[in-house]
Backbone as ProteinMPNN parsed JSONL, in Angstrom:
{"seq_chain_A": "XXXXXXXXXXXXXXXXXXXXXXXXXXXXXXXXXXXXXXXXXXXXXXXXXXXXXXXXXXXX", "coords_chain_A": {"N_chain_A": [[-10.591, -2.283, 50.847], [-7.131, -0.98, 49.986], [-6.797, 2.286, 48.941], [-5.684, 2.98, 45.328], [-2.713, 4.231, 43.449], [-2.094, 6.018, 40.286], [0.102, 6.96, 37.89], [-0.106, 8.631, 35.062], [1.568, 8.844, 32.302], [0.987, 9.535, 29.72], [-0.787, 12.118, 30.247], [0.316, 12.87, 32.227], [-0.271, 12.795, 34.891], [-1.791, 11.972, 38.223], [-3.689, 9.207, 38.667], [-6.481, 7.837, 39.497], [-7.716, 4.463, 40.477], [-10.6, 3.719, 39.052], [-10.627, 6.097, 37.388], [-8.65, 5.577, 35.551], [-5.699, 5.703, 32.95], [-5.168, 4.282, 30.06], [-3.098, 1.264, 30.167], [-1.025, 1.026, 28.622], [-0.008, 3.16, 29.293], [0.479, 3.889, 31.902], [2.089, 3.805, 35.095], [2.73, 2.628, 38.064], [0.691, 0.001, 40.219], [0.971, 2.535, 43.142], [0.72, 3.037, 46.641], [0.404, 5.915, 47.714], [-0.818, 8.937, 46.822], [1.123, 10.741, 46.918], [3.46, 9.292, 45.812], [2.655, 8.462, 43.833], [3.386, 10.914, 42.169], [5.854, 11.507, 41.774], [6.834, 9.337, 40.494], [7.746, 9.323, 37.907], [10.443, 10.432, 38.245], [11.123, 8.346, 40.149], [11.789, 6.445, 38.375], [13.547, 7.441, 36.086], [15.709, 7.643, 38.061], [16.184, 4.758, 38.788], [16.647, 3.747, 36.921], [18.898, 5.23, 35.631], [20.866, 3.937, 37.51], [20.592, 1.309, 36.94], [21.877, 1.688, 34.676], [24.478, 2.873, 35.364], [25.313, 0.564, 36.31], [25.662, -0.916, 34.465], [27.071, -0.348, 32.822], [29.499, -0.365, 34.654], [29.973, -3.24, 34.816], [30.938, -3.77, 32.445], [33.21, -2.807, 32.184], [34.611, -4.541, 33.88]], "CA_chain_A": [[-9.465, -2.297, 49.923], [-6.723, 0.692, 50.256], [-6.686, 3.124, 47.329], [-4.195, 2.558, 44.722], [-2.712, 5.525, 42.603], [-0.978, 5.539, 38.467], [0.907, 7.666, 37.529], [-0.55, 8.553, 33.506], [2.576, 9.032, 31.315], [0.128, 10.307, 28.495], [-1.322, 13.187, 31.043], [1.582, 13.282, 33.626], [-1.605, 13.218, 36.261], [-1.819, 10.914, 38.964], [-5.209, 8.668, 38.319], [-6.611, 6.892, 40.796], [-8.589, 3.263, 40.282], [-12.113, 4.106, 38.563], [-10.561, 6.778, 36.095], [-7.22, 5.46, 35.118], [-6.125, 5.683, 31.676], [-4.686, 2.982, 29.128], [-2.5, 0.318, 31.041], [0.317, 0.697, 28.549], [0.293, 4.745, 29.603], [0.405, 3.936, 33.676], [3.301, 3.622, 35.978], [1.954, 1.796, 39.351], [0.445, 1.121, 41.18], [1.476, 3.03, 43.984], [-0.056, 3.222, 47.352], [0.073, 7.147, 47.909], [-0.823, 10.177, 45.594], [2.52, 11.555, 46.942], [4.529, 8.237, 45.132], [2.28, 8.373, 41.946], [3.282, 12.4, 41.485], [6.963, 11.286, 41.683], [6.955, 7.795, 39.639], [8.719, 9.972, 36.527], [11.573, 11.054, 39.421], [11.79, 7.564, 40.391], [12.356, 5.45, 37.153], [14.554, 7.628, 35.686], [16.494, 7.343, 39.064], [16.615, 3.28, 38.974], [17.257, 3.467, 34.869], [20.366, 5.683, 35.557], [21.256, 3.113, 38.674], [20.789, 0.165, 36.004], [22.758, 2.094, 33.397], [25.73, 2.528, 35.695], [25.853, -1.073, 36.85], [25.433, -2.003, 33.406], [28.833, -0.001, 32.637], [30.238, -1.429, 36.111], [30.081, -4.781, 34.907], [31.132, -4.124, 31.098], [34.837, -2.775, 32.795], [35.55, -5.534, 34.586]], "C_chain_A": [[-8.796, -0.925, 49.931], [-6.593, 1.064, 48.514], [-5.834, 2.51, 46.933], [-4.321, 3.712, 43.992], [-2.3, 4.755, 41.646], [-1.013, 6.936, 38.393], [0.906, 7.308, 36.005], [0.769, 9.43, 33.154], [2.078, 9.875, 30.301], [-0.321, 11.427, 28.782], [-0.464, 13.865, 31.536], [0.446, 13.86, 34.546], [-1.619, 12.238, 36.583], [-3.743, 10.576, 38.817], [-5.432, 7.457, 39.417], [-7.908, 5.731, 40.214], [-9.498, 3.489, 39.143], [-11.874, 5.219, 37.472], [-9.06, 6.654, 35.766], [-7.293, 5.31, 33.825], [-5.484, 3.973, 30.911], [-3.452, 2.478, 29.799], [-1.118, 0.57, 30.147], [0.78, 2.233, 29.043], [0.454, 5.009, 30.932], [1.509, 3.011, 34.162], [2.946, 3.178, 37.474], [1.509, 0.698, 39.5], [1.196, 1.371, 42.662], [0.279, 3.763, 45.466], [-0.266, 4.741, 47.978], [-0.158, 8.348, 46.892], [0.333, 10.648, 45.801], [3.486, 10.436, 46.045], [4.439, 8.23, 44.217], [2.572, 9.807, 41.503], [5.022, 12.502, 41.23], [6.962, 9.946, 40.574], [7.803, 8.306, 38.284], [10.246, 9.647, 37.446], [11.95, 9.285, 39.367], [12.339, 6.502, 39.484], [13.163, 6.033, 36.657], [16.102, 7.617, 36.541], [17.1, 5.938, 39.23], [16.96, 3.443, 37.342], [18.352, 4.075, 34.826], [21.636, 4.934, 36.718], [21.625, 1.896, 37.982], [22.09, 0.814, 34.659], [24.32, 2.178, 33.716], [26.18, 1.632, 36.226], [26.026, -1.145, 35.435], [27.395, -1.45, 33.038], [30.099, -0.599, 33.31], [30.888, -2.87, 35.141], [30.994, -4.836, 33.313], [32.772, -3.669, 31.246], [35.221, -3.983, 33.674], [36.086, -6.815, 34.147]], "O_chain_A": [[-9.451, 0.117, 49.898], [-6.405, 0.461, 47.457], [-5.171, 1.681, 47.556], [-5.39, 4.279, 43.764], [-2.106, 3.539, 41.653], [-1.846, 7.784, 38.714], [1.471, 6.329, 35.516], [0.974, 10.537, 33.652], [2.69, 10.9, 30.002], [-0.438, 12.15, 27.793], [-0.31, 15.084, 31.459], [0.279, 15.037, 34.863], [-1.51, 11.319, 35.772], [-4.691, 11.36, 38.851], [-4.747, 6.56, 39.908], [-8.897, 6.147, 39.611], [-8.9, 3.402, 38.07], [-12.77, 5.37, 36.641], [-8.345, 7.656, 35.738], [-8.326, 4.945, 33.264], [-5.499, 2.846, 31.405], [-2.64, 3.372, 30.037], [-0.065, 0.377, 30.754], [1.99, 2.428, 29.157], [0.577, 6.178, 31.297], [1.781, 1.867, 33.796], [3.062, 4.262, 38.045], [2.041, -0.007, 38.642], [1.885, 0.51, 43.209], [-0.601, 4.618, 45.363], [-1.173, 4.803, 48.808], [0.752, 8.459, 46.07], [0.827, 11.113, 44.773], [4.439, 11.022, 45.53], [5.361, 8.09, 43.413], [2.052, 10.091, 40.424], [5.48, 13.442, 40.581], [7.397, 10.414, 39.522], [8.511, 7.476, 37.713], [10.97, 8.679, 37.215], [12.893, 8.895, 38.678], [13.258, 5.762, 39.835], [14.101, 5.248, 36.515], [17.224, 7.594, 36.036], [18.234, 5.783, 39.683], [17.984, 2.864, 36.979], [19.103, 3.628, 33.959], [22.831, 5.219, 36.79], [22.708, 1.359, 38.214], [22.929, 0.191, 34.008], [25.226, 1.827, 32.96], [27.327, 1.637, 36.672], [27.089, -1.754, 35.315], [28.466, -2.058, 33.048], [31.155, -1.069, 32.887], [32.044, -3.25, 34.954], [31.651, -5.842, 33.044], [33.568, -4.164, 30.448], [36.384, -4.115, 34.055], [36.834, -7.457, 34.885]]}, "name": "protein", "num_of_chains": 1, "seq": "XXXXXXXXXXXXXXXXXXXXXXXXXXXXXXXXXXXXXXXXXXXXXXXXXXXXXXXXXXXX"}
């Protein structure tokens, strides 16, 4: 089975399988420690992607 990372919201430390913390505090999973040390980077990236469609659509 390949690793899996999370990305702890409550820590901001990437946790891997066997010491992850509380499921509503984890962002993953994500198959590299390099993806789970970004996972902040990338949701606020798709939530500002959703925020300007959402505007998109409310002009037309």
């Amino acid at each position: 089975m390949a690793k899996e990372y999370w990305y702890d919201t409550s820590t901001g430390q990437v946790q891997e399988l066997e010491k992850r913390g509380q499921q509503k505090d984890l962002l993953g999973p994500y198959t590299t420690r390099e993806e789970a040390e970004h996972a902040l980077e990338r949701a606020r990236a798709r939530t500002a992607a959703e925020d300007e469609r959402d505007r998109e659509e409310e002009d037309w």
